[in-house]
N, C-alpha and C positions, 0 to 999 in steps of 0.2 A: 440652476446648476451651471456652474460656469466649468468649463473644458480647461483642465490643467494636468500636471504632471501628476496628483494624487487620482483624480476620476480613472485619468488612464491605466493606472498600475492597478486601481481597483478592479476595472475590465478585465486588464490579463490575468491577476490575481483567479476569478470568476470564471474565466473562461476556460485555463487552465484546467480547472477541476472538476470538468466534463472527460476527455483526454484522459486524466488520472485515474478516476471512477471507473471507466470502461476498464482499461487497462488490467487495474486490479481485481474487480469482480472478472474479465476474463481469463485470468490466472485461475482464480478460485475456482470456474466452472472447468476449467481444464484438467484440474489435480481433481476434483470430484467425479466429476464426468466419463470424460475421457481417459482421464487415468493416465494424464502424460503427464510425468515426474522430472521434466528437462530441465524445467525449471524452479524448482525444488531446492534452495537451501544452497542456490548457485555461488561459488568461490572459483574467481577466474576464469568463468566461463565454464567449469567442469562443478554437475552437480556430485552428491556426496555418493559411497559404490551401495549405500541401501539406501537411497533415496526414499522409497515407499514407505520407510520408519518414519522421516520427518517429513511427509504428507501432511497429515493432518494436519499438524502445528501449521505449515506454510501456508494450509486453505484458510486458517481458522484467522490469522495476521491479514491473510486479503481479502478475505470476507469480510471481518469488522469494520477493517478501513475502508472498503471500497462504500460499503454499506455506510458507515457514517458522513462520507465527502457526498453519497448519492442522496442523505436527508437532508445535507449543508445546502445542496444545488437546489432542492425543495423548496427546504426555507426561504430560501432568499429567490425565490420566483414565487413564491407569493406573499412576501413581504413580511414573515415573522419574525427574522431577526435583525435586527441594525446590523452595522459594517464593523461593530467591535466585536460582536456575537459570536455572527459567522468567520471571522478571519481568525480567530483565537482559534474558533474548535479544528476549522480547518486548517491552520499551522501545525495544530499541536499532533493532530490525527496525521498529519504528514510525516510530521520529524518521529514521533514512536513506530508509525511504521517502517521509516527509515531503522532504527533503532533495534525491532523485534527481529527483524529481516536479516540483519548484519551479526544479532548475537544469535540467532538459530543458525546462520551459515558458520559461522565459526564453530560453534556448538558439532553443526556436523561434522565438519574434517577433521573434528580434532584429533590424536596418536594416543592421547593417553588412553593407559589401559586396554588398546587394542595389540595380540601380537604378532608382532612382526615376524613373515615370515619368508 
């Protein structure tokens, strides 16, 4: 294996997604656990004013994901899946959790049909 710009990107790529997993799975045990909702469905840094409604939904988005990058980190420490494998699943579990995350925040603040008072 020769030392190039692809190996390296694959390192950080990899390493990365130790950092991320934690992360996320510490979210999930937070909104379960704990029962801290701060970060819940956050828009601007201010989460939604019933946050504890989109609870679940937000554990259930960090749960999967964290859970899925934590079997990616698996795999590829004992060698089950090649580098097309692994980086597809973990791209793609990245960007929908990007994804789930931004349309459940939105989803929270939204005005319609609440009234103004």
């Amino acid at each position: 294996m020769v030392f190039d710009i692809s190996v390296a990107l694959t390192w950080i790529l990899f390493l990365a997604l130790l950092p991320i997993s934690f992360f996320w799975l510490r979210r999930a045990w937070r909104i379960v656990v704990q029962r801290d909702f701060s970060e819940v469905a956050v828009k601007r840094g201010e989460p939604p004013p019933d946050a504890a409604t989109w609870a679940p939904y937000e554990m259930a988005i960090n749960l999967v994901a964290g859970g899925v990058i934590a079997c990616v980190i698996g795999a590829v420490v004992l060698g089950a899946w090649d580098y097309s494998t692994w980086s597809a699943v973990a791209g793609s579990t990245i960007w929908c959790k990007f994804f789930a995350s931004f349309a459940l925040s939105r989803h929270a603040h939204a005005k319609w049909g609440k009234a103004k008072i």
